[in-house]
C-alpha positions in Angstrom: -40.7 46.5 -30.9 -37.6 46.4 -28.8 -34.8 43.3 -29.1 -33.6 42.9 -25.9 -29.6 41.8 -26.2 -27.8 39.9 -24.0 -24.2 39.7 -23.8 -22.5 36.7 -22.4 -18.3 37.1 -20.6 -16.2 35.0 -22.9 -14.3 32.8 -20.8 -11.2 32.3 -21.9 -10.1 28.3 -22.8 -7.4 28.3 -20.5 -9.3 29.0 -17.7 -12.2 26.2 -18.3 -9.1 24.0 -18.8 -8.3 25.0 -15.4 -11.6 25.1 -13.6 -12.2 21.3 -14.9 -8.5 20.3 -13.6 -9.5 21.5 -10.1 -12.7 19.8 -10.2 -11.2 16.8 -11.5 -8.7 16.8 -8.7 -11.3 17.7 -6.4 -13.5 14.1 -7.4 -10.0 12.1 -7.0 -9.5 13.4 -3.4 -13.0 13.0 -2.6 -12.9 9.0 -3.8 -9.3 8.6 -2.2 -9.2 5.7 0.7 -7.6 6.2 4.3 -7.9 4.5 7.5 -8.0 5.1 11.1 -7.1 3.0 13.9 -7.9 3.7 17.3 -6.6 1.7 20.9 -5.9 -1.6 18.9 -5.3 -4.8 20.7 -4.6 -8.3 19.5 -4.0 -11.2 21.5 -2.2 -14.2 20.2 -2.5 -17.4 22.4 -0.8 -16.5 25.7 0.9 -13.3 24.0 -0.4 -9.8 23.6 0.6 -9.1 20.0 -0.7 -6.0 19.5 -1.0 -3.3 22.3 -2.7 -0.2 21.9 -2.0 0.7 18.4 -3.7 4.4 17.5 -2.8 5.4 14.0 -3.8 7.2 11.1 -2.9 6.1 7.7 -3.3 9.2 5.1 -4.5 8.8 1.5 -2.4 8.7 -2.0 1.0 7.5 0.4 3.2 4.9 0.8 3.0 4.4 4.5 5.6 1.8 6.3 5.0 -0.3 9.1 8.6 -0.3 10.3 10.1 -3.0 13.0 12.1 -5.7 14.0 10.8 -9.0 13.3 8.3 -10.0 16.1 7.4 -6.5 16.6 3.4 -7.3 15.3 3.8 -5.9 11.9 2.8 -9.2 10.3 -0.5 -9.1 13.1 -1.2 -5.8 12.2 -2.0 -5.9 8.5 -3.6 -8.9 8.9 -6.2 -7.1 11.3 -5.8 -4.4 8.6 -7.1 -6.7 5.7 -9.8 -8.6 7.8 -7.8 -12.0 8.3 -7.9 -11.5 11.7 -10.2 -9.8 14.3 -9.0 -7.6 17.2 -9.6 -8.3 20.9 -10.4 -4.2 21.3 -10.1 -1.0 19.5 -11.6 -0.3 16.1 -10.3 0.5 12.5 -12.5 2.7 10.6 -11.8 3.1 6.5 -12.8 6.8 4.7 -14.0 7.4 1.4 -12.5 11.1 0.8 -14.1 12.6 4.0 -16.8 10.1 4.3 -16.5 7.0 6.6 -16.9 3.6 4.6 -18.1 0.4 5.6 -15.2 -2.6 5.2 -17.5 -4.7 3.6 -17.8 -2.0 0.6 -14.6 -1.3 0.2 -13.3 -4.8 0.5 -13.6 -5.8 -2.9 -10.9 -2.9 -4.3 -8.5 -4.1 -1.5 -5.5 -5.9 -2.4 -3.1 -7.9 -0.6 0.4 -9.7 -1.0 1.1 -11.9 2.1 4.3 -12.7 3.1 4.7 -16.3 1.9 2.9 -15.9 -1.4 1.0 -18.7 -2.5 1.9 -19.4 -6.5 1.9 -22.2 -8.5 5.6 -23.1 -9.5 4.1 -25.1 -13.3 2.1 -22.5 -14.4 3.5 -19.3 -16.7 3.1 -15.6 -15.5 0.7 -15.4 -18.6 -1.0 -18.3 -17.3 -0.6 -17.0 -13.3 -2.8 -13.4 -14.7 -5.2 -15.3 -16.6 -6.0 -17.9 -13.4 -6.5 -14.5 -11.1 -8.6 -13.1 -14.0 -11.4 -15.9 -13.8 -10.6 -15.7 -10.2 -11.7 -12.1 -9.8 -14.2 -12.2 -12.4 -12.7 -9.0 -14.7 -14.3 -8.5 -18.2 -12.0 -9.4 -21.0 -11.9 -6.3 -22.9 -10.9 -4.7 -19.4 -8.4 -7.7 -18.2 -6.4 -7.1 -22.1 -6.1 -3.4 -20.9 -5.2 -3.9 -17.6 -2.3 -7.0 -18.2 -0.2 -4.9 -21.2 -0.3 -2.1 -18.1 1.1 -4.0 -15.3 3.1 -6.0 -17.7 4.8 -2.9 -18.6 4.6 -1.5 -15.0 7.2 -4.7 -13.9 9.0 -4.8 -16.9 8.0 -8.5 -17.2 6.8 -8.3 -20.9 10.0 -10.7 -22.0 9.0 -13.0 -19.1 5.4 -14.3 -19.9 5.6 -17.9 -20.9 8.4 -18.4 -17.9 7.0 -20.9 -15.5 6.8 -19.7 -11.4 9.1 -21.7 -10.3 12.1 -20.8 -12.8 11.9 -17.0 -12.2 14.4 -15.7 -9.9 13.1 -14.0 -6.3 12.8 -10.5 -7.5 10.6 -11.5 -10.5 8.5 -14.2 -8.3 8.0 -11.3 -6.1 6.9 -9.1 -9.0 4.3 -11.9 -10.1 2.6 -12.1 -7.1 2.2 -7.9 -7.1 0.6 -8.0 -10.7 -1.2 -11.0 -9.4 -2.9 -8.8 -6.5 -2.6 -5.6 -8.9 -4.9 -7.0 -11.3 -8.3 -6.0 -9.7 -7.4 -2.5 -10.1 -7.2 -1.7 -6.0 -7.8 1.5 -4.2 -5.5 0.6 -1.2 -2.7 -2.1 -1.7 -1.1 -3.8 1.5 2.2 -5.8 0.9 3.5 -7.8 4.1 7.5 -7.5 3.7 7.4 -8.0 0.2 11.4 -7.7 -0.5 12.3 -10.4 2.5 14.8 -12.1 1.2 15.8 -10.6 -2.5 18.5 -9.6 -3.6 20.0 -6.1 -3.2 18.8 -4.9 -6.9 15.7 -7.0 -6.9 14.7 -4.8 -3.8 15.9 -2.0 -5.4 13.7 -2.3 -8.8 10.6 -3.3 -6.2 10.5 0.3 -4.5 11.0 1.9 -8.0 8.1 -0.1 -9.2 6.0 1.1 -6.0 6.9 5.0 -6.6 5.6 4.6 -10.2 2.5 3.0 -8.7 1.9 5.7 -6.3 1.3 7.6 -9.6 -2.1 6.0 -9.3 -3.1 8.1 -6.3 -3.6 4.8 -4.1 -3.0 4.1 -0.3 0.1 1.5 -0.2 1.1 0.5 3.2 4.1 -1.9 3.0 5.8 -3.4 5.7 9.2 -4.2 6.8 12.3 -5.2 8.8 14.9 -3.5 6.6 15.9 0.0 8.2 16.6 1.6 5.4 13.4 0.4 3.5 12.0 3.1 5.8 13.6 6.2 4.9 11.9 5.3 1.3 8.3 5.7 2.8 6.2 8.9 2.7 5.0 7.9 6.9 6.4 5.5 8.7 5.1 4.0 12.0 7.9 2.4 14.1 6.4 -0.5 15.3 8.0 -2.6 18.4 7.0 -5.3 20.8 3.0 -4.4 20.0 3.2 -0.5 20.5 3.7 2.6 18.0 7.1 4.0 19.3 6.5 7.4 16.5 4.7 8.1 13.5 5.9 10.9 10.6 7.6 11.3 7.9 10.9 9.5 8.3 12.9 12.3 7.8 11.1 14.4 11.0 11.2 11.3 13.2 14.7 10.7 12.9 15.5 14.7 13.4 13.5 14.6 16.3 15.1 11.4 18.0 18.6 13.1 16.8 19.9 10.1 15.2 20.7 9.2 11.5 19.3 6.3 11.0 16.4 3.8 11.9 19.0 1.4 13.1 20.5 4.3 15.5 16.8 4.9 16.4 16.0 1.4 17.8 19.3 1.4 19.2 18.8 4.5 21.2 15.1 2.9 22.1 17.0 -0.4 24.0 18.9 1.5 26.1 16.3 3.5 26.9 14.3 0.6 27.9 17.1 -1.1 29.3 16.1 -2.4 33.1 
């Protein structure tokens, strides 16, 4: 009677360690969100808002929609979000590699509009737990997911202040955990630091970098130039029309100019009748 052996490799623990980081990397790409839009165009009324827009909007970045105001930023994202419908083009959202319906990914959308609709008597505690009921999260997920964006804005001291007494960098900060609290896969803030205060803007970029951390797709946008140079891409938007998309860095190096400000400087004269 023979015994037949068989020997197995050891594998050594660092290497499954390994193999299961790449795989688990691999899953996070795969469910990461970006979008595509192609020959966008957007008629407001007598004017033609939006003009052609082709763009791409990568996953796991802070993308910045970068103009003047009255360039179509504010248009833009809204057709981004679904508020508004385009006269022609089409915006397609991807799933990793893997083209998504809007409807499906609607849900893990969030979105802070410009003029922020809060409610001046009621506490930040009392502003999470409204937009708790509001988007139906479980309780024993809603505890988790408060102490973390609590802690994420540094506005654990601040719960039982009302809306209306906190100053403009903090109300700004409410109404990000506010849109936050669904736990989104892409986040899209419409000139979120308009009007606050040097710091205030300051601490709402750092806040934004440590949310990146999250792998999400955050497109923000504003009129400040140097908001810009803060942004993985930027697309220069003005008067309906993409002027350059890249990193900021590469557009500016490639326009030879400094600055964004230079940039649209150089852009008027060259448009200049």
């Amino acid at each position: 009677m023979s015994l037949l052996l068989r020997f197995y490799p050891i594998i050594p623990l660092c290497s499954l360690c390994l193999r299961g980081e790449m795989i688990l990397k691999r899953m996070m790409v795969m469910s990461q969100i970006s979008i595509t839009v192609d020959n966008l165009h957007k008629k407001m009324g007598a004017t033609l808002a939006l003009k052609g827009i082709t763009t791409r909007f990568e996953p796991a970045r802070l993308h910045g929609i970068i103009g003047p105001d009255g360039a179509g930023k504010t248009t833009f994202i809204r057709i981004l979000v679904g508020l508004l419908t385009p006269n022609q083009g089409s915006i397609q959202f991807y799933q990793g590699e893997q083209p998504i319906a809007f409807q499906s990914i609607r849900p893990k959308i969030a979105y802070m509009p410009q003029q922020q609709s809060l409610y001046a008597d009621l506490s930040v505690g009392e502003h999470l737990d409204f937009f708790k009921d509001m988007y139906v999260i479980p309780s024993e997920v809603y505890i988790t997911r408060r102490a973390e964006l609590l802690r994420l804005t540094r506005m654990e001291p601040f719960q039982d202040r009302v809306a209306g007494k906190l100053s403009g960098g903090m109300y700004k900060k409410l109404g990000l955990m506010c849109a936050l609290l669904q736990s989104p896969d892409v986040v899209f803030l419409d000139e979120p630091t308009n009007g606050v205060d040097p710091i205030s803007r300051r601490e709402f970029w750092e806040l934004l970098y440590r949310l990146l951390q999250q792998k999400i797709l955050v497109i923000i946008s504003t009129a400040y130039m140097d908001e810009a140079e803060r942004c993985s891409r930027v697309h220069v938007l003005e008067e309906g029309r993409i002027l350059s998309t890249g990193e900021p860095r590469s557009i500016l190096k490639r326009e030879n100019v400094d600055n964004f400000e230079d940039f649209f400087v150089k852009y008027s004269e060259r448009v200049k009748p």
